[in-house]
N, C-alpha and C positions, 0 to 999 in steps of 0.2 A: 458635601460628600465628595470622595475623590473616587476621579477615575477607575480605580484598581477597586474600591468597594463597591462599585455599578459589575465593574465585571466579576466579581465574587459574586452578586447576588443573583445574575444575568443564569438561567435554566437554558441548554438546549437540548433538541431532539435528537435521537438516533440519526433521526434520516435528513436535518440537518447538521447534524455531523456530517455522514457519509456524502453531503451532496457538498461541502466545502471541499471534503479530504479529494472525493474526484474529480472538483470540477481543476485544482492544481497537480492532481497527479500525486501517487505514494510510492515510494522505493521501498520493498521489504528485501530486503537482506539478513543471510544469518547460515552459520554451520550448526551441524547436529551429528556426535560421534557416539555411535553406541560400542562401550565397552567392558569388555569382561576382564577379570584377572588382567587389568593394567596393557590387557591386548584389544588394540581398537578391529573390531568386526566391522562396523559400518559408518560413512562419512558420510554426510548429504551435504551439499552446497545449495544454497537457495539469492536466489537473485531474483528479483519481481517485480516491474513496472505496472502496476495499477493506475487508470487512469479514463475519464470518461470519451466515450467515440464521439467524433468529429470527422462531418464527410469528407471535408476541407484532407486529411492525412487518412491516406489508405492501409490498411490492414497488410501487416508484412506477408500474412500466409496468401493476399488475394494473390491472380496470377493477372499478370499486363494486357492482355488479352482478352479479358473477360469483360 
């Protein structure tokens, strides 16, 4: 059996999913334009760094002081 059929037949979990996707980090990216009669009403930009905490890098919101 090759490779690629171990990993076709290989199950995982939700939460071994999500513990891979954060232990690397996820970038969601994406626009969304709501519009009417060909007239754009609303744009939203989304940019998103997902990714699991590490004491080691500080949280941008902490204040230096604290």
């Amino acid at each position: 059996m090759t490779g690629d059929g171990l990993l076709a037949r290989r199950r995982l979990s939700l939460v071994d999913l999500l513990d891979r996707l954060l232990a690397g980090g996820v970038v969601v990216a994406g626009d969304l334009t709501l519009c009417i009669a060909d007239v754009d009403l609303v744009r939203i930009d989304l940019h998103a760094l997902i990714s699991s905490i590490d004491d080691r890098v500080p949280a941008p919101w902490e204040e230096a002081g604290v």
